[in-house]
C-alpha positions as CSV (number, residue, x, y, z in Angstrom):
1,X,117.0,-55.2,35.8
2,X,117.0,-55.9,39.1
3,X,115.9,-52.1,39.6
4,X,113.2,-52.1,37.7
5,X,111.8,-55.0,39.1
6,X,112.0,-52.9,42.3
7,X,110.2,-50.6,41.0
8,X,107.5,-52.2,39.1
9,X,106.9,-53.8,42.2
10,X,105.3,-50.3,43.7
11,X,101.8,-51.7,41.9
12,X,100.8,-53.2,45.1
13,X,102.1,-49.9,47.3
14,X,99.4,-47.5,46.1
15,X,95.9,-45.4,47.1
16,X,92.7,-45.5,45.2
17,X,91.5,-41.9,43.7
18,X,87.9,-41.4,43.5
19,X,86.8,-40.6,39.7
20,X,83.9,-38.9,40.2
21,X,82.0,-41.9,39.0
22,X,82.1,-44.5,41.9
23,X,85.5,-45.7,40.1
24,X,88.9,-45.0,40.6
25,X,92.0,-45.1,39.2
26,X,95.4,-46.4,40.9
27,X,97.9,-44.1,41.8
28,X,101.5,-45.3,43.0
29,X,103.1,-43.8,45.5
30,X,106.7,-43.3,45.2
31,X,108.8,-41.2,42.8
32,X,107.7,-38.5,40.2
33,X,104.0,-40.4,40.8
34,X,104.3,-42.1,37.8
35,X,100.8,-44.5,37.1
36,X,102.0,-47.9,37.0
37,X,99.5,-50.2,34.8
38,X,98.3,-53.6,34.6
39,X,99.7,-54.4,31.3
40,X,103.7,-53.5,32.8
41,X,102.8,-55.3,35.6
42,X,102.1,-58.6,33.4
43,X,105.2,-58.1,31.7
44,X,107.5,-58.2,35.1
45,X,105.3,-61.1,36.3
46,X,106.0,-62.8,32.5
47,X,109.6,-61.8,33.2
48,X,110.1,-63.6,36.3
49,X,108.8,-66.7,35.2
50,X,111.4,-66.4,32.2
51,X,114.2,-65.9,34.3
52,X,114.5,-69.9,35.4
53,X,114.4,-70.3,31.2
54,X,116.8,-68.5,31.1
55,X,119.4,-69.4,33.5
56,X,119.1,-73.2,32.6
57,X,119.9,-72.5,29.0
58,X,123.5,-71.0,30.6
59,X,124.1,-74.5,32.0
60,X,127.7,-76.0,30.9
61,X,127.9,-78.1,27.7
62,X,127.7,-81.8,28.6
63,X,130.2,-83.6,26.0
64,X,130.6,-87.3,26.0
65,X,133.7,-88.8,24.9
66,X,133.1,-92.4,23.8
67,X,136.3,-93.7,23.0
68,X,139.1,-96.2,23.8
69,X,142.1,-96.2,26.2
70,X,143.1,-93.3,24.0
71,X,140.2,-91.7,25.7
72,X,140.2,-93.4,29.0
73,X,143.7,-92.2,29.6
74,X,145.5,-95.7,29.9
75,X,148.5,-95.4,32.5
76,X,147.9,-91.9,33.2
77,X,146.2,-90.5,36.5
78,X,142.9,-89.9,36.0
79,X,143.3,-86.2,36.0
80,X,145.7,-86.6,32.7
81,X,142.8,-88.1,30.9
82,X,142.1,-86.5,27.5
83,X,138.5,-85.4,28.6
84,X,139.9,-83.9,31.7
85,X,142.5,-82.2,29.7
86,X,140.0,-81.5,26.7
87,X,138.2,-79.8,29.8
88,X,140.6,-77.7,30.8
89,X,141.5,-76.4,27.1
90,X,137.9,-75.4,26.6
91,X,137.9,-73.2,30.2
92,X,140.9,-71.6,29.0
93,X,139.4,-70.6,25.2
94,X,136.5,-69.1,27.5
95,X,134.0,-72.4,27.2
96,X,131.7,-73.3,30.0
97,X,131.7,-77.7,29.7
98,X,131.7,-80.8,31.1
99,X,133.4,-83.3,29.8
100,X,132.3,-86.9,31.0
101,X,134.7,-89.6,30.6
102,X,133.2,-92.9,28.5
103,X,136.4,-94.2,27.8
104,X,137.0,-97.6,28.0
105,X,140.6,-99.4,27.3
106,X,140.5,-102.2,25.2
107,X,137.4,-101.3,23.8
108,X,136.3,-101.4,20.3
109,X,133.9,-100.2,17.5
110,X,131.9,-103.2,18.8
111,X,132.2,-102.4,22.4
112,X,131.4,-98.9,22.4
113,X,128.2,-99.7,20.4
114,X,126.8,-102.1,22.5
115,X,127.5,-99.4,25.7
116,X,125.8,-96.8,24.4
117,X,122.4,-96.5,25.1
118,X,124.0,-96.0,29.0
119,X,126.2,-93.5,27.9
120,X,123.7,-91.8,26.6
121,X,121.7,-91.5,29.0
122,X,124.0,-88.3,30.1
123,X,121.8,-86.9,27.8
124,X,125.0,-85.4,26.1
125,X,124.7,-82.1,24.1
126,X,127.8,-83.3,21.8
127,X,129.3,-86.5,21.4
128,X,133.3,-87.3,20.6
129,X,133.4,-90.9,18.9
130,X,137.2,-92.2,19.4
131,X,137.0,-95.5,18.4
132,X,138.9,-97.8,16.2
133,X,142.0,-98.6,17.4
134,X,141.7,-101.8,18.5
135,X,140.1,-102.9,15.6
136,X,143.0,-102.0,13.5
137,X,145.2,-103.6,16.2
138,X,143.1,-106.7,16.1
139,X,142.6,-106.8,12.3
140,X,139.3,-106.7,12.3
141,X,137.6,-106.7,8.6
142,X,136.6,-102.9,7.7
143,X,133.2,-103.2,7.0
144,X,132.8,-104.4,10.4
145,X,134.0,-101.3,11.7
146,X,132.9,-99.1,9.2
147,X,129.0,-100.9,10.0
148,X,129.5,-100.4,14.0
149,X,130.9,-96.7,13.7
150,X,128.0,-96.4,11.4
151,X,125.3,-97.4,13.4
152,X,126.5,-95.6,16.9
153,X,126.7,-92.4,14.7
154,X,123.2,-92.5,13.3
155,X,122.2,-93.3,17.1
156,X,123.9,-90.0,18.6
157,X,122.2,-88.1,15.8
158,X,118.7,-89.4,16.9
159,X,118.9,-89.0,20.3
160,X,119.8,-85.0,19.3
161,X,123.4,-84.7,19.9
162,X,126.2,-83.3,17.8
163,X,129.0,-85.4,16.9
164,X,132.8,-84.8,16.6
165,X,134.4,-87.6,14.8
166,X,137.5,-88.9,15.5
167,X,139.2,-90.7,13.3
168,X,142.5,-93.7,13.6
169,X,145.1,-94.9,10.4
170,X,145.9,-98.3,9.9
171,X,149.5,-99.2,9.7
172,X,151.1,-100.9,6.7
173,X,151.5,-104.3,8.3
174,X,148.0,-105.6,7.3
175,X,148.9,-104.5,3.8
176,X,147.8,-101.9,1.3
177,X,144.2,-103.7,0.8
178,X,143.5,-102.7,4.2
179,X,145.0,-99.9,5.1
180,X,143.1,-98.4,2.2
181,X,139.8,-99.7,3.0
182,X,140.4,-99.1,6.9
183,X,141.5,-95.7,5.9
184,X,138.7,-94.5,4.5
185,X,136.3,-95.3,7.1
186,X,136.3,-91.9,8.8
187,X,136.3,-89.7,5.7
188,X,133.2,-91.4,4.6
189,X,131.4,-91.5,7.6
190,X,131.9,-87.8,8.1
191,X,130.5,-87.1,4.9
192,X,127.4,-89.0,5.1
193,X,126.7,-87.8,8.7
194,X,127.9,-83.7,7.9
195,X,129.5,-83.9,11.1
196,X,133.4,-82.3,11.0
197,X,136.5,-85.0,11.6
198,X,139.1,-84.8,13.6
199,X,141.5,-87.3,10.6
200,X,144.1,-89.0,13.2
201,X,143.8,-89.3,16.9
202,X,147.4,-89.6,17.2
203,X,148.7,-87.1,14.8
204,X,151.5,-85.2,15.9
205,X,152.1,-87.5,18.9
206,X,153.0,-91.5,17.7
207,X,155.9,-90.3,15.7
208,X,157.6,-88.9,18.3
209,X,158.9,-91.4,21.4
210,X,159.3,-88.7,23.3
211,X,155.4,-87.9,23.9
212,X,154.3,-92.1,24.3
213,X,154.5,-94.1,26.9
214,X,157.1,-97.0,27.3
215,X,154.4,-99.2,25.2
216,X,154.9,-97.1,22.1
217,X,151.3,-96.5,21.6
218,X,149.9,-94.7,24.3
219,X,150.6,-90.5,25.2
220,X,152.4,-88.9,28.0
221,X,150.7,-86.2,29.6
222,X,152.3,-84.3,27.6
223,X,151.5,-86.2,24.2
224,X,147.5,-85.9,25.6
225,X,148.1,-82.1,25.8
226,X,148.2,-82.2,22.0
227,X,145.6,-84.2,21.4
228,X,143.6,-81.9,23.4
229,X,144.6,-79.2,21.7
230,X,144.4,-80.0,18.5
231,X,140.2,-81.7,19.1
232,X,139.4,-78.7,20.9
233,X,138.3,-75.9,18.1
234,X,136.1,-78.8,16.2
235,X,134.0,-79.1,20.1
236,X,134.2,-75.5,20.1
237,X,132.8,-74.8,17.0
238,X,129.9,-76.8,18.0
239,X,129.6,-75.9,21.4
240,X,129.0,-72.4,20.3
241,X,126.1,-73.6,17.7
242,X,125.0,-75.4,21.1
243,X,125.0,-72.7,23.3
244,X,124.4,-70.1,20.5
């Protein structure tokens, strides 16, 4: 490219020949003294102003992950964080990201609604909705969740994002009723929306002690690892539609 740039640019290095006619023609100088016309000089000058185009569309994908202290990386250093670790899994599958951090622990369906017009304002290319945990830890009625997850989805989807969905199972304690009702939150939302769903957050990781924290709910670095792994081929998929 860059060599025929070079040599497109000989339109400006050339001599006039007399026609015969009070005219002329233009005549590079240079190699083989090939003429060099008006219309291939447009189409190097219509290049160049493509190339910033071009090399802004190679930018990294910017991927919010709106979630809980699942996502915030509770009692972890920062750098154990799932999006950091979600980072570093992409790199290694070959994918160019950024993954910003909107993690907040203690936060729920509620709390992540009401933050994110500023998290937005990343202007995210994809968005990873984590939230729910501490709803089912609190109890809190299904529709309520069901309405807020709702609403912050239909919200990502108009300001032109994608969406991974991430979803959390209640536990048995708050009794069949709700763990059905809870548990179908995700599913459904997914549906509605077409966007793909991650089922559990914690799959592969809460049932073994080994891989959470002395609390019993929250993931060693290790425990994160899987996580990251396990999210990363549904952000790929899109980030590849992103990118595409």
């Amino acid at each position: 490219m860059r060599r025929w740039f070079q040599r497109a640019g000989k339109w400006c290095d050339c001599a006039r020949r007399d026609d015969g006619r009070g005219g002329g023609s233009l005549r590079p100088y240079g190699r083989g003294g090939r003429l060099f016309n008006a219309a291939a000089a447009t189409a190097a000058v219509a290049l160049l102003l493509l190339l910033p185009a071009a090399g802004a569309a190679e930018r990294p994908s910017r991927i919010l992950a709106l979630g809980d202290s699942l996502t915030a990386g509770y009692g972890l250093p920062p750098e154990h964080a799932l999006p950091v670790r979600l980072q570093a899994k992409l790199k290694q599958d070959g994918i160019d990201a950024d993954v910003i951090n909107a993690g907040v622990s203690g936060d729920t369906s509620a709390g992540g609604l009401a933050r994110l017009d500023w998290a937005l304002a990343d202007k995210p290319d994809i968005v990873i909705v984590e939230l729910g945990a501490n709803d089912v830890l609190r109890g809190i009625d299904p529709r309520t969740t069901y309405d807020n997850l709702d609403k912050i989805l239909a919200q990502v989807k108009a300001a032109g994002a994608k969406v991974v969905l991430v979803g959390m199972l209640a536990p048995a304690n708050w009794g069949a009723d709700y763990q059905r009702d809870f548990d179908a939150i995700y599913p459904a939302l997914a549906k509605k929306y077409g966007v793909p769903l991650d089922p559990f957050v914690l799959d592969g990781v809460i049932t073994r002690p080994e891989l959470l924290q002395a609390d019993g709910m929250h993931p060693t670095l290790q425990g994160v690892d899987i996580m990251a792994s396990r999210l990363a081929p549904y952000v790929e998929r899109l980030t590849r539609e992103t990118q595409g």
